[in-house]
DOTOR-227567 format. One record per residue (C-alpha): residue number from 1; x, y, z. Coordinates in nm, 3 decimals, always signed. Example, Ala and Ser with C-alpha at 12.3 -4.5 7.8 and 13.67 -1.06 7.14 Angstrom:
<vexvos>
VEXVO lumdo    east   north      up
VEXVO     1  +1.230  -0.450  +0.780
VEXVO     2  +1.367  -0.106  +0.714
</vexvos>
This chain:
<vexvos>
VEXVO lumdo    east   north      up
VEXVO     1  +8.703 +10.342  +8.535
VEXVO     2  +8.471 +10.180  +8.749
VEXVO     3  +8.586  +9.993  +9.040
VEXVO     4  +8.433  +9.712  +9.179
VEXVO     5  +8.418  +9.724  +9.576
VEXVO     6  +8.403  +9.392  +9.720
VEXVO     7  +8.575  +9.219  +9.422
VEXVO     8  +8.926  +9.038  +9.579
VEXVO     9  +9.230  +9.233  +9.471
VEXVO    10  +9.408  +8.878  +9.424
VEXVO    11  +9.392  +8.499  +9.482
VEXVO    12  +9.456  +8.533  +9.853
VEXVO    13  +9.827  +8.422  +9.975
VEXVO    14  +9.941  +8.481  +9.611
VEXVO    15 +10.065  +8.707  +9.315
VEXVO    16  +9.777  +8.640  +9.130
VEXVO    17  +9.643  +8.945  +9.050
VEXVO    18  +9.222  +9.024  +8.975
VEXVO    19  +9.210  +9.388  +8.981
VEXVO    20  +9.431  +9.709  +8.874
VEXVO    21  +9.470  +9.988  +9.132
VEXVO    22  +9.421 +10.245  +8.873
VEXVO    23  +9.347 +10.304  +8.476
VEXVO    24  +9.620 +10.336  +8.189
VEXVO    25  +9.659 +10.711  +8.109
VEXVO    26  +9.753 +10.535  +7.760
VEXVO    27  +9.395 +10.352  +7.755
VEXVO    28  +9.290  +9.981  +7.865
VEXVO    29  +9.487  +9.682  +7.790
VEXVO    30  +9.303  +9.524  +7.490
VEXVO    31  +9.116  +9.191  +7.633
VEXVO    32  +9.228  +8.883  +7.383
VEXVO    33  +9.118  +8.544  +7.383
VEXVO    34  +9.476  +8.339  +7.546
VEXVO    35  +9.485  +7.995  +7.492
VEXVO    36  +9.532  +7.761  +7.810
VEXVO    37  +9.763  +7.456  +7.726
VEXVO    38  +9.736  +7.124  +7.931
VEXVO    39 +10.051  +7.189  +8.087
VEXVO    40 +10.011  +7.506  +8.238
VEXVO    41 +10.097  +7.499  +8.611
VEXVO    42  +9.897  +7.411  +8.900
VEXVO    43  +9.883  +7.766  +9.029
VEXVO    44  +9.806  +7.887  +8.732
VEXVO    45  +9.495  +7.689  +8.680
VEXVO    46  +9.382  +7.793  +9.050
VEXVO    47  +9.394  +8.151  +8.983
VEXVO    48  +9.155  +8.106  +8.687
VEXVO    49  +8.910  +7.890  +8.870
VEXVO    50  +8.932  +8.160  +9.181
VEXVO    51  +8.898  +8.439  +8.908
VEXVO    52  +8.593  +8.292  +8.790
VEXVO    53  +8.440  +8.209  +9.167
VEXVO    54  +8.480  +8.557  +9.229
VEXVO    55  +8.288  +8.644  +8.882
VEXVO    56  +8.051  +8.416  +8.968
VEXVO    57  +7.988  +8.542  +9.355
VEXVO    58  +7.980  +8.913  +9.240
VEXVO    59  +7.791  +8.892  +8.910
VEXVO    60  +7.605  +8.606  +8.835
VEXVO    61  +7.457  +8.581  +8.546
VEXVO    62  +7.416  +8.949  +8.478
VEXVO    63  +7.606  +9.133  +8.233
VEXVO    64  +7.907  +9.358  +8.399
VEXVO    65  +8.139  +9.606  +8.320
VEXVO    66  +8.475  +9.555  +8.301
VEXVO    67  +8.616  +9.820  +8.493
VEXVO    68  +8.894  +9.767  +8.736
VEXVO    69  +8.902  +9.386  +8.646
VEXVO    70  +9.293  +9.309  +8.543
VEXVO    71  +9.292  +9.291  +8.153
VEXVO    72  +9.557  +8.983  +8.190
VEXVO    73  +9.333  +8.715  +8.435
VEXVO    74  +9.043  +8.875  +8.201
VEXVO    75  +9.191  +8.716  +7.856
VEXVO    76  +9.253  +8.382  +8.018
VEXVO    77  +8.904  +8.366  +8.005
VEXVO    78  +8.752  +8.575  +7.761
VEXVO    79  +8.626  +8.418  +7.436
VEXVO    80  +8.512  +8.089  +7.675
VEXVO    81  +8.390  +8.134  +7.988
VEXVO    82  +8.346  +8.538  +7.982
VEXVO    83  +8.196  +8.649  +7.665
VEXVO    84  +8.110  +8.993  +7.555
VEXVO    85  +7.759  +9.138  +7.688
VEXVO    86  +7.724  +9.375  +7.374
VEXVO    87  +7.753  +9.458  +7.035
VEXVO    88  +7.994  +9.614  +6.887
VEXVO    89  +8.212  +9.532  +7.174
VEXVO    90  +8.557  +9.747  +7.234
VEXVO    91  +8.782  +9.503  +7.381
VEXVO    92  +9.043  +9.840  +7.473
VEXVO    93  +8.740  +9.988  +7.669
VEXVO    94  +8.719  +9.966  +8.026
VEXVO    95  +8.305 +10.029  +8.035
VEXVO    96  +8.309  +9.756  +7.789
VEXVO    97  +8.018  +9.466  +7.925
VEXVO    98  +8.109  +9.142  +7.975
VEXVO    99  +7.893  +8.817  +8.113
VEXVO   100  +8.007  +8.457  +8.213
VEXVO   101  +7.869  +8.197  +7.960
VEXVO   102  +7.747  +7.981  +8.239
VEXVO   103  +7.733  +7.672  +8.048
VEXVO   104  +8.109  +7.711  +7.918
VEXVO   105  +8.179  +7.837  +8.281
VEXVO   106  +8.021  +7.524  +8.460
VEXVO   107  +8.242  +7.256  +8.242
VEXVO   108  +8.528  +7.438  +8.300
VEXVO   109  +8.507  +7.502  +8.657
VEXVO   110  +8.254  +7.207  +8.799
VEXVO   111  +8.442  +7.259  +9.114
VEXVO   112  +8.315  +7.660  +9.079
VEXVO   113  +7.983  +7.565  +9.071
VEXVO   114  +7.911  +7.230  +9.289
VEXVO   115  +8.125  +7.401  +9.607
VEXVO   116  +8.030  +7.766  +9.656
VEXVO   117  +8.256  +7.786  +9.968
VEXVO   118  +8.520  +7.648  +9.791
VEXVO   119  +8.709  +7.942  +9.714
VEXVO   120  +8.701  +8.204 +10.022
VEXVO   121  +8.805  +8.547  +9.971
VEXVO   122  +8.907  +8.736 +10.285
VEXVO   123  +8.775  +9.052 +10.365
VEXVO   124  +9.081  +9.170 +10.567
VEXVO   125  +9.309  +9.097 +10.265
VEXVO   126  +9.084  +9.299 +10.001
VEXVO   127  +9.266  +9.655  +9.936
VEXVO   128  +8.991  +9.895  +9.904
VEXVO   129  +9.210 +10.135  +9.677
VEXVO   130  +9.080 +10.522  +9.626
</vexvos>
């Protein structure tokens, strides 16, 4: 399992997870398409738009592998605003490639995309995990 170095480990000063320390011996956690509802909470709603800053900040527009990214944050988004890079895709792989459908991404997040600095990620609180 690849893991991405620099990638936050959370949402900083929350439970919000964005990575997994280590892989499944059982095998990935399949990536599904989770529907967001209108009244999901405020916290909620911050993790995925600092989930997809941090994307955004280590990817761009190129096509990544999924790696250490945390299956769960990773299906609030998939199907939308993360999209698979290949074909066939194996959502239960973690070399699967993913990209971020900028367009999707942009009117979901505007905030993402018009304020760079508007999610910051400390270094000090990213665990560098071996």
């Amino acid at each position: 399992m690849l893991k991405h170095r620099g990638f936050p480990s959370r949402l900083p000063s929350t439970d919000y997870q964005f990575t997994i320390r280590r892989a499944n011996k059982k095998g990935a956690t399949k990536l599904i398409r989770r529907e967001r509802f209108a009244d999901r909470g405020h916290g909620d709603r911050k993790a995925d738009a600092g989930f997809m800053a941090a994307l955004w900040a280590q990817f761009g527009e190129e096509p990544f592998e999924r790696g250490n990214l945390d299956a769960g944050r990773l299906s609030w988004l998939f199907g939308r605003e993360v999209v698979a890079a290949e074909d066939p895709f194996d959502p239960e792989s973690y070399e699967a490639l993913l990209k971020i459908d900028v367009k999707r991404a942009e009117a979901s997040f505007p905030e993402v995309f018009a304020d760079p600095d508007a999610f910051t990620f400390d270094d000090d609180e990213d665990e560098d995990w071996a």
